[in-house]
C-alpha positions in Angstrom: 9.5 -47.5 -27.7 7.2 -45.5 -25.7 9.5 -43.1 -23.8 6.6 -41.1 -21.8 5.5 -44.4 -20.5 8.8 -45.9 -20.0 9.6 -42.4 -18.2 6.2 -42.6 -16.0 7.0 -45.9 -14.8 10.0 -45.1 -13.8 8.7 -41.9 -11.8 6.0 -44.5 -10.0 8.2 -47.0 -9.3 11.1 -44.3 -8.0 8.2 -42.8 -6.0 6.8 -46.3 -4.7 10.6 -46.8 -3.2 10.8 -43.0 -1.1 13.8 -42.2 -3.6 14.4 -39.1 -5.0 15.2 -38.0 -8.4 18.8 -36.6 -6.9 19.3 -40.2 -5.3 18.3 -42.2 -8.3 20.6 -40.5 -10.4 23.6 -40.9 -7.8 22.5 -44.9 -7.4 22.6 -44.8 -11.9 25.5 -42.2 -12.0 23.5 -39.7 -14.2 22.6 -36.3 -13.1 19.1 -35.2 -11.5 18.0 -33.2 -14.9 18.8 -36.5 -16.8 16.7 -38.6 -14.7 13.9 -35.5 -15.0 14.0 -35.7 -18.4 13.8 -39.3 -19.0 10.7 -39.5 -16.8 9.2 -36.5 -18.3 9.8 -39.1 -21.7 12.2 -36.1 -23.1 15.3 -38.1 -23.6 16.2 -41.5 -24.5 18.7 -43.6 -22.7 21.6 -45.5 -22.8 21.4 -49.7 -22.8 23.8 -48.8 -19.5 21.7 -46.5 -17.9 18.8 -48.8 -18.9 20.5 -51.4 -17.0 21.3 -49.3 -14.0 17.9 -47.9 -13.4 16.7 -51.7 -13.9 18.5 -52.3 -11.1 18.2 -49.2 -8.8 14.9 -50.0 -8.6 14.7 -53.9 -8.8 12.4 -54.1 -11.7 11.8 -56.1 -14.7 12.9 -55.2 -18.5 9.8 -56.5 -19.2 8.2 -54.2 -16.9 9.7 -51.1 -17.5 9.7 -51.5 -21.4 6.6 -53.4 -21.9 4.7 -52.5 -18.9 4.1 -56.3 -18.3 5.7 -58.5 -15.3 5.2 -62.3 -15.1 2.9 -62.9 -12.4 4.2 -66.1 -11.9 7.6 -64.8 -11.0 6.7 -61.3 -10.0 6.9 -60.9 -5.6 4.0 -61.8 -3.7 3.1 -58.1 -2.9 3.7 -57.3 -6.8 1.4 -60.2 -8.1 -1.5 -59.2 -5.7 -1.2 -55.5 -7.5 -1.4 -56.6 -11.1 -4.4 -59.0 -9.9 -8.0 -58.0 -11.0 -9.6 -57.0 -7.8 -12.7 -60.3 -7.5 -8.9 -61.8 -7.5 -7.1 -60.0 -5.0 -10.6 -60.3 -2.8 -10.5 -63.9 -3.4 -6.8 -64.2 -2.6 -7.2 -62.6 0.6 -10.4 -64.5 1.6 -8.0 -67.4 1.1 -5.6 -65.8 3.3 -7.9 -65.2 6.0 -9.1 -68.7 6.0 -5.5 -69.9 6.4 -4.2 -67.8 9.3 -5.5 -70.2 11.9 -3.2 -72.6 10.5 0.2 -70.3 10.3 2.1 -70.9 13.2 
């Protein structure tokens, strides 16, 4: 398991959300050094804490072990970021063209 990356994405994801090391360790009920040093990819953790930072942050396993989320299941905003961007240019064209049509 690669613990710096499992750490960074954390730290990105914590970020992307506005929440603080202090708070994410409140919301997992570790303190702010262990969160530190998890995301610095200095510490291992727990299955539990594992689970509780899964869901502080309302992310995948897959993601945050593997890097990878299903695109098929993943939130709209979420599968337009892990899209190539000739995709993410065709998906908004597509978009675009639609609008008229939205009431």
């Amino acid at each position: 398991m690669d613990l710096i990356a499992i750490g960074s994405r954390i730290k990105a994801e914590r970020r992307s959300r506005g929440i603080s090391q202090e708070k994410l360790a409140e919301l997992v009920s570790v303190s702010p050094h262990y969160i530190y040093e998890i995301e610095r990819g200095m510490k291992a953790m727990s299955l539990e804490t594992l689970i509780n930072i899964i869901s502080a942050l309302e992310i995948s396993a897959d993601y945050l072990i593997f890097g990878k989320q299903q695109l098929e299941t993943a939130p709209l905003y979420d599968q337009l970021q892990l899209m190539s961007e000739e995709r993410r240019l065709r998906a908004e064209n597509a978009f675009k063209a639609l609008l008229p049509y939205i009431a």
